[in-house]
N, C-alpha and C positions, 0 to 999 in steps of 0.2 A: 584062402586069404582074400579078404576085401578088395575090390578094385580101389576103389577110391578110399582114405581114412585120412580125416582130421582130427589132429592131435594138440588141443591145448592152446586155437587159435583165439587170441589178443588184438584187438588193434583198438586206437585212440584217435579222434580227430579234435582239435583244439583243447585239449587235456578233459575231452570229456571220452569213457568209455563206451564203444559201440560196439565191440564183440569181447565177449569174457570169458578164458577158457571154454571152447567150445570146441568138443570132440564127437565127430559121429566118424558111421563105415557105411561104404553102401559096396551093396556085392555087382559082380556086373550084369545086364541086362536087366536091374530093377529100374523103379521109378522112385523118385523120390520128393516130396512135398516140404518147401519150406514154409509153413503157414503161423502165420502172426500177425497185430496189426505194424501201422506204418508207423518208422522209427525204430521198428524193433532188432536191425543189423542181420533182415534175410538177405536184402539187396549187397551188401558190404560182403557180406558172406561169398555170394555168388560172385562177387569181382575177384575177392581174393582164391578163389579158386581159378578163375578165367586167367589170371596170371596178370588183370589191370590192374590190383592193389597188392600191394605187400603188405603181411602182417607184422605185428611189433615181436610177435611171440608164437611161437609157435610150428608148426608143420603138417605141409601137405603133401601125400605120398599118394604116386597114381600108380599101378600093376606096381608095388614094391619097390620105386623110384621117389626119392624126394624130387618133388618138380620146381624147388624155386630157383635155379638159377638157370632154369629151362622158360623162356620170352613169349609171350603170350602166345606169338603166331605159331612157334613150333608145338604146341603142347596137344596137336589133333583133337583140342576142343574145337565148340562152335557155341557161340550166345547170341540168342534171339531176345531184342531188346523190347521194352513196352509198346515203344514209338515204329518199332519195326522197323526203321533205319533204311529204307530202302532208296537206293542211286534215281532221284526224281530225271536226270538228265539217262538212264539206261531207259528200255521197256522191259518186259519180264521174262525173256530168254536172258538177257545179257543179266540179269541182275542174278537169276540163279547160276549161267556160267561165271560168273564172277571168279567166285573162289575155284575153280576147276582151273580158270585160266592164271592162279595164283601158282597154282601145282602143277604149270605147263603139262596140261591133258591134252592130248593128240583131238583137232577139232571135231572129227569126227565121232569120239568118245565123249568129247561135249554137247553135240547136240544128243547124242544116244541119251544121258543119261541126266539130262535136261527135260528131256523129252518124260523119260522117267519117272523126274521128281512131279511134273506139273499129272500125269496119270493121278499119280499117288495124293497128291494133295486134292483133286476133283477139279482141274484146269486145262483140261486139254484144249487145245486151240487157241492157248488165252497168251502165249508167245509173244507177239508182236504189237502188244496190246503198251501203251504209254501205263505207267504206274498212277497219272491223273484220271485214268480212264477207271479206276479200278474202285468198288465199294469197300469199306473199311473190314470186311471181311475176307474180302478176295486180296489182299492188300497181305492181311493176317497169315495166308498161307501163302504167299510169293517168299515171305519173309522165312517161314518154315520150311520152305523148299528148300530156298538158297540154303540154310543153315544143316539141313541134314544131304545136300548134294554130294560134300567133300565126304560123304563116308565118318566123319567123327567117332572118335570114343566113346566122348561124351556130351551130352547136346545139355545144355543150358539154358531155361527161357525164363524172363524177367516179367512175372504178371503176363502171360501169353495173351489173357482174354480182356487184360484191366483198359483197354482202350475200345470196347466195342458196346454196343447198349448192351440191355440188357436178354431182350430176347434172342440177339443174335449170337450172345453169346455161350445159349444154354442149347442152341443148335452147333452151333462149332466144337462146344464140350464132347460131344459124343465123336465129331468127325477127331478131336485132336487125340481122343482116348484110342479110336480105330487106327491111326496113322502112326503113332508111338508104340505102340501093339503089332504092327505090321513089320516095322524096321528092326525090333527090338533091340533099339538102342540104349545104353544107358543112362539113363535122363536125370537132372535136378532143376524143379521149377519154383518157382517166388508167384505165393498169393498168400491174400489178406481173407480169402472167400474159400470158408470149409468144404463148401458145396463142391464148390474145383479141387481142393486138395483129397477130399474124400473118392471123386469119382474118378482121378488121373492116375492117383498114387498108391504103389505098394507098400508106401511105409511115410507117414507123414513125420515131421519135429515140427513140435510147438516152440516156439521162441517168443522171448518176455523179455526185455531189455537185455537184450546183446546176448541169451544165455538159452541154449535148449534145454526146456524145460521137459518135454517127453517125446519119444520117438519110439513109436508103435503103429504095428497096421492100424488101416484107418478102425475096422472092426473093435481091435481091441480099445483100440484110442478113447471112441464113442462109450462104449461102455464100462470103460476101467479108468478114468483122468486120474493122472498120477497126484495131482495137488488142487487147489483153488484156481490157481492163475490157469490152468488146463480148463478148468469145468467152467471158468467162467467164460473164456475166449470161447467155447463151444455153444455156450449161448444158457449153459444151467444157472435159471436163476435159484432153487428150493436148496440154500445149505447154509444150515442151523450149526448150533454147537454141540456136542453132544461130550458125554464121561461114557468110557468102557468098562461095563460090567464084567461081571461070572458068568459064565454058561453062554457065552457069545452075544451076549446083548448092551445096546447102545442106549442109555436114558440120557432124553432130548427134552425140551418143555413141551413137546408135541406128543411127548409118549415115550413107551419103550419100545424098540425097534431090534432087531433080528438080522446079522449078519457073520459074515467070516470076517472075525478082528486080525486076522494075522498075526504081525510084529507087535501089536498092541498090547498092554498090558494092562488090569485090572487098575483103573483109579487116572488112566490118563486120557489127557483130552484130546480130543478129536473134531472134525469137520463129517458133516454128515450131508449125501448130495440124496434128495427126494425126486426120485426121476419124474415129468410133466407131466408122464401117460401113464404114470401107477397109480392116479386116484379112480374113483367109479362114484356117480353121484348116489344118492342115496337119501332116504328117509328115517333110517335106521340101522345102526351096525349091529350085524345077529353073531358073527362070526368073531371068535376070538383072539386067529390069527390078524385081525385086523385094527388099526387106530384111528376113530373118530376126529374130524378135522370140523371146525363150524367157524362160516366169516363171512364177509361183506361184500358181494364182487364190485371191485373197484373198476376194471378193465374189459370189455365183451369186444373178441375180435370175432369175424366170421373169416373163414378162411378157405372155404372152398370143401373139402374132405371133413374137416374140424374147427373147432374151435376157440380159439384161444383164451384163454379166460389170468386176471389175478385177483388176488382175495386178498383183503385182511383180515388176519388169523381175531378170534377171542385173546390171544396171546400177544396181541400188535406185530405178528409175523406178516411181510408183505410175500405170499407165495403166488407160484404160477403154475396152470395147469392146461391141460390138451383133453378136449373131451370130442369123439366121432361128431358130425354131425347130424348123426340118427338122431339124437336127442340133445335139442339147444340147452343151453343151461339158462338159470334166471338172468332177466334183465341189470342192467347198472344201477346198483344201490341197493337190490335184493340181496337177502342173504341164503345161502348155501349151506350142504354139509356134505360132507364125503367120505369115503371112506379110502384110505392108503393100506398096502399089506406091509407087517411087518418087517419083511424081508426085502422090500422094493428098495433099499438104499445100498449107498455106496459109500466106504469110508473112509475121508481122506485127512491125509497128518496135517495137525495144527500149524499153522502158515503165518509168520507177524507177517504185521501189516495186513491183512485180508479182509475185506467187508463182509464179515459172516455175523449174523447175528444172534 
């Protein structure tokens, strides 16, 4: 049985919709990623679990316990907020005892396991230290101490890293991945940034106006998006329209293409996703597994490893591709050709509303 499961959570602020049936499980000792952009009801999400919002509709059951008429403070969660919320008038012993002295812990168990938290988080000695005294990093994990000190069920963090630059905070990604991994505690966090939900989480939900649109490891995530609004929050720009053939195959205006149709049936339309790094440039397509692509690079990033390039198609398709940077591609306003393999796509159910072209 799931530790945690939400069942069919609703909630409305000023008659407008901000979470819409929304049901996920998480088992205990996982992690889990709420990633979406802002507005999308990850944040609203994570209160109504912390027990600060009530929903209109709905239920939340922790180890087999409906928890709403149980008060935020009893419910042995903990939420670490963006801003980090830290007592400016405590220093950093008193802010991680904090909550221990909530739970009348015997003092000497509080500084043991004070002492503890600050090991664990890479602060020893940093105790007596003012919270003005402290970098917006260091700051970052007083805030994580405090919150994983009382032992929690389940730990809650709101954008963990969304207050910190940006190099600091692809160093902290790994310290927060190791420290979460250490306690294994059962975690659910809120970002806007794949890159964090992909390297923190065992199991990310994508959310799209109030509504989880997919919840899979990040692995499968990446390379399965369940629909448009998935592939496109992931950053896929290459998806065309395409009709489902016989014999497994997808005719696009780009070509016929080669996949597992699944539930698909002969004659219906479909969304077709051209992955970035399945083209190879080229002078000539010899090979018949293969579809000839020719256009105009509009775009030439250099990026360090590769290169980012977009084209417009002979077809007026605006696509995007990722080629090594062993071999630059043409200059802005050359044109190109390339070649895609048949079977490099992925194929997703026709979506209104969707900008697919």
């Amino acid at each position: 049985m799931a530790l945690l499961e939400l069942d069919n959570i609703c909630k409305t602020f000023n008659h407008h919709p901000v979470l819409d049936r929304v049901s996920l499980k998480l088992d205990q000792g996982r992690i889990l990623g709420l990633l979406g952009p802002s507005g999308c009801g990850k944040t609203t999400l994570l209160r109504i679990i912390a027990g600060l919002d009530r929903p209109d509709q709905g239920r939340v059951t922790f180890d087999g316990s409906d928890v709403a008429t149980i008060p935020s403070h009893k419910r042995q969660f903990r939420m670490m907020f963006q801003e980090f919320a830290l007592f400016p008038h405590k220093n950093v012993f008193e802010n991680i005892a904090f909550g221990l002295e909530i739970q009348r812990m015997d003092s000497l168990k509080i500084k043991h396991r004070a002492e503890e938290m600050l090991e664990l988080v890479g602060l020893e000695g940093f105790g007596e230290r003012n919270i003005d005294q402290l970098s917006g990093g260091e700051r970052q994990r007083v805030a994580l101490a405090r919150s994983l000190a009382p032992s929690p069920r389940l730990l809650m963090l709101d954008e963990p890293l969304g207050a910190l630059d940006s190099a600091l905070r692809k160093r902290l990604l790994l310290d927060l991945n190791h420290i979460l991994r250490t306690v294994r505690v059962t975690t659910i966090f809120v970002t806007h940034d794949q890159t964090e939900a992909f390297a923190l989480a065992d199991e990310v939900a994508v959310m799209s106006t109030g509504r989880v649109e997919q919840m899979a490891e990040p692995e499968l995530l990446f390379h399965a998006p369940g629909n448009v609004r998935v592939a496109r929050f992931l950053g896929f720009q290459n998806i065309i329209r395409g009709i489902i053939q016989e014999h497994r195959q997808i005719r696009t205006a780009l070509g016929t293409f080669v996949s597992d149709t699944g539930d698909f049936s002969t004659g219906d339309p479909v969304n077709v996703l051209i992955r970035p790094d399945a083209a190879r440039m080229v002078d000539s397509v010899k090979r018949d597994c293969d579809i000839a692509i020719t256009g105009t690079i509009t775009i030439r990033q250099f990026q360090g490893y590769d290169y980012h390039i977009s084209m417009l198609t002979s077809h007026g398709l605006d696509l995007a591709w990722r080629f090594s940077a062993d071999r630059p591609p043409p200059a802005v306003g050359e044109s190109i050709r390339i070649s895609v393999g048949r079977s490099s796509v992925v194929i997703l159910p026709e979506q209104p509303g969707s900008d697919v072209s």
